[in-house]
C-alpha positions in Angstrom: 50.7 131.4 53.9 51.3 134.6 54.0 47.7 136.9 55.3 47.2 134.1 57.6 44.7 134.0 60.6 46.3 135.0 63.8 46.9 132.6 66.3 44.6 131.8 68.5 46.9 132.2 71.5 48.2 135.1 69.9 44.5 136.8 69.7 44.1 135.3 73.3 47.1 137.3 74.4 46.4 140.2 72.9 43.0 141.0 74.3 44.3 140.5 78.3 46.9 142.8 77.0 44.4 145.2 76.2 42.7 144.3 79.1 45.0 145.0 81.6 46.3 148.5 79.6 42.3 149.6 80.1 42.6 148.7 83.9 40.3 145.4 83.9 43.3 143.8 85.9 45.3 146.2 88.1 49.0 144.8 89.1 48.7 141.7 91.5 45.5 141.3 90.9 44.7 137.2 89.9 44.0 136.5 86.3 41.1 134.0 85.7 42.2 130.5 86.3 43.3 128.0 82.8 39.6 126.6 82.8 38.4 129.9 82.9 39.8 131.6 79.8 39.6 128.4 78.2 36.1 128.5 78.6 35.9 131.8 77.8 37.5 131.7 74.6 36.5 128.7 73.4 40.1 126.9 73.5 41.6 124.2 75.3 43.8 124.7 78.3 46.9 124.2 76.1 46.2 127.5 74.1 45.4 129.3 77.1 49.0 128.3 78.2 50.6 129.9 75.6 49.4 133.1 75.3 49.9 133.4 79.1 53.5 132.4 78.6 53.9 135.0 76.2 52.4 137.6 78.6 54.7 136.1 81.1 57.6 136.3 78.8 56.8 139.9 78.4 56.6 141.2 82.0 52.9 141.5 81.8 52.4 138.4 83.8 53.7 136.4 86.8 52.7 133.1 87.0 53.0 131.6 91.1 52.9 127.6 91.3 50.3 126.6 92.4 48.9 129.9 92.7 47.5 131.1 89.1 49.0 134.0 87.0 48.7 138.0 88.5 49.5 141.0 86.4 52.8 141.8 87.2 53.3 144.6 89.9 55.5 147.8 89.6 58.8 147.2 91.4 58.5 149.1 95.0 61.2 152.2 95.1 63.1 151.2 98.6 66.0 153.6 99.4 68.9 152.3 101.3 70.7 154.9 103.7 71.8 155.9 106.8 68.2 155.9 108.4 66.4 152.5 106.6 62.7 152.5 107.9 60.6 149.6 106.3 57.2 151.4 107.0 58.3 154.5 106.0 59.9 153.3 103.0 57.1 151.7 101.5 54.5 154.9 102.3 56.7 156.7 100.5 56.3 154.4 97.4 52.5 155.2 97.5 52.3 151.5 98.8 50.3 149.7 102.3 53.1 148.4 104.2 52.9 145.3 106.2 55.5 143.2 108.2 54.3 139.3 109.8 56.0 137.6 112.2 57.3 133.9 111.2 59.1 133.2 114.8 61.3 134.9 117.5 63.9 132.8 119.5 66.6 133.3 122.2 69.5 131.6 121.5 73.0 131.9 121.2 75.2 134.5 118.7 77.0 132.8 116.0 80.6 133.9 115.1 79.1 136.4 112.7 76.5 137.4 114.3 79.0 138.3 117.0 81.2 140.0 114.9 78.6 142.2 114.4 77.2 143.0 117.3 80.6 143.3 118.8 79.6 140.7 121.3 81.3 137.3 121.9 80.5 134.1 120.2 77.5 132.4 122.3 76.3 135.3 124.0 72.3 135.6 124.0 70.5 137.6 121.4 67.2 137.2 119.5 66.2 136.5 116.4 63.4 137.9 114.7 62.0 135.9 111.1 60.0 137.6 109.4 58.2 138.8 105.7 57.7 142.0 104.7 54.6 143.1 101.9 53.5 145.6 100.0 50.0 146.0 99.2 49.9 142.2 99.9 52.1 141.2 98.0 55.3 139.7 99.9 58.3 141.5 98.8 61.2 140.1 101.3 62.3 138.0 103.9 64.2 139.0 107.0 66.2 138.1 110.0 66.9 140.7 112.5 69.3 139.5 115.4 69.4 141.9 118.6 72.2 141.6 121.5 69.9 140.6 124.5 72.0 141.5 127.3 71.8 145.4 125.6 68.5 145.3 125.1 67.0 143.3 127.7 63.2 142.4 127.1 63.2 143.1 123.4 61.9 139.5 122.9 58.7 140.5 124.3 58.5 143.7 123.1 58.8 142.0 119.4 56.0 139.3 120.5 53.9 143.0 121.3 55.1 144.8 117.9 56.5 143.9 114.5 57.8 147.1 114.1 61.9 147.4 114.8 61.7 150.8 115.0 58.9 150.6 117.9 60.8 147.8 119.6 63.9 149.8 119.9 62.4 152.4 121.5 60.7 150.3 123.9 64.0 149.0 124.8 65.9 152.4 125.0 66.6 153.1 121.8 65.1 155.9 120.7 66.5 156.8 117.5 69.5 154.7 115.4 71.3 155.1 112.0 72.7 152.2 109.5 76.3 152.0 110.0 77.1 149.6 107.0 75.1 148.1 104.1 76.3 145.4 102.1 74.6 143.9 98.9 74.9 140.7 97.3 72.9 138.8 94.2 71.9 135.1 95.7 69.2 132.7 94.8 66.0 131.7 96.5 66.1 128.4 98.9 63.3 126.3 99.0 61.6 128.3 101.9 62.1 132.0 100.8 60.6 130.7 97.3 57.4 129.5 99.3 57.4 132.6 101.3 57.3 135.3 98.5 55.7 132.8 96.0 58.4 132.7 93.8 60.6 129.5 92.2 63.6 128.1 94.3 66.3 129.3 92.4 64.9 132.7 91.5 67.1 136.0 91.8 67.0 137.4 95.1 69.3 140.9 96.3 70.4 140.1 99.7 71.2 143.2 101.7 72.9 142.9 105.1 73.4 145.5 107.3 74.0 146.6 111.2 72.5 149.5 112.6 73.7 151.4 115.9 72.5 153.3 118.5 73.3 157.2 119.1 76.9 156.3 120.6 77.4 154.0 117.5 77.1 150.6 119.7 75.5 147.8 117.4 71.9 147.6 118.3 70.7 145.2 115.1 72.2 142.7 112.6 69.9 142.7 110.1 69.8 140.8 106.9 67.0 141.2 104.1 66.3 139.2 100.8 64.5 141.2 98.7 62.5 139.5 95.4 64.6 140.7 92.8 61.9 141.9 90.7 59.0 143.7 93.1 62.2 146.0 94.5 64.1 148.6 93.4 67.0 149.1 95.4 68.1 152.7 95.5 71.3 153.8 97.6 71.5 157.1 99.3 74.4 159.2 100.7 
């Protein structure tokens, strides 16, 4: 009929719109649990549901299994260039970097990896798993594989450090540029989902790149999934 209450969940949606355009909820901060708003607005959990779904459907909202819902965050500007800096980077996007170590092992180079490197199938390197945040909010997953004969005792130095930069230089490298950058669209597995809270199956950018010292010998393999949505990728000459 037409002139016709609102919705319910519409009217729900609507006012944590408002909400969070006023600055109640700032981005990836947690919205009040199901219960909660239900409670709040008198509704069942069901009607609740939908107006978050639409919220969700509108890029207001991110929803985490599990988790709860957060008001969605503004994509972190990450330039991509000859000198990539993770800490520097993010600073620069008005953002609180952070980097946590998920494991470090010794082990042998893979074909690729040796490729590379420009080392030999099977010689040693190390392999660095980690996640990077912004503001606390996890924004990629990594793998950074360094040749361990070039750099010898860079295992410790990362067990000291989860900076690459500060490792280097520990190990002799003082300064080094990104010789090659490649991008590629792939989906989350199961474990970078649980890492940056995200569905297996969501859209990840996958950036891979090596990086060499001042003589241009390979010093890092790196590879880098990025949550398609929390990062904007920007290349630079």
């Amino acid at each position: 009929m037409a002139g016709g209450r609102t919705p319910v969940w519409k009217s729900i949606a609507a006012t944590l719109r408002d909400e969070i355009a006023d600055g109640r909820y700032t981005p990836g901060d947690k919205l009040p649990t199901e219960a909660q708003l239900a409670g709040r607005f008198g509704v069942n959990r069901h009607t609740v549901r939908h107006a978050i779904a639409q919220l969700v459907e509108e890029g207001l909202v991110r929803t985490r299994r599990g988790a709860g819902a957060f008001v969605a965050a503004t994509p972190t500007d990450y330039p991509i260039g000859s000198r990539v800096r993770f800490h520097e980077n993010v600073l620069a996007a008005g953002r609180r970097p952070e980097k946590r170590v998920l494991s470090i092992e010794c082990r042998a180079a893979t074909r690729g990896e040796a490729q590379a490197l420009a080392l030999t199938e099977g010689d040693p390197v190390c392999a660095y798993h980690g996640l990077s945040l912004a503001d606390d909010a996890p924004i990629a997953v990594f793998e950074s594989v360094f040749p361990l004969d070039r750099l010898p005792g860079i295992d410790r130095h990362l067990a000291e450090t989860s900076s690459v930069t500060e490792v280097l230089a520990r190990a002799g490298v003082p300064d080094y540029t990104r010789a090659s950058t490649r991008l590629t669209a792939v989906l989350a597995d199961v474990t970078q989902a649980l890492h940056l809270h995200l569905k297996e199956g969501d859209p990840l950018l996958r950036s891979t790149g090596v990086n060499v010292d001042a003589k241009g010998v390979p010093v890092e393999y790196g590879r880098t999934w990025f949550a398609g949505d929390r990062v904007t990728l920007t290349l630079e000459g």
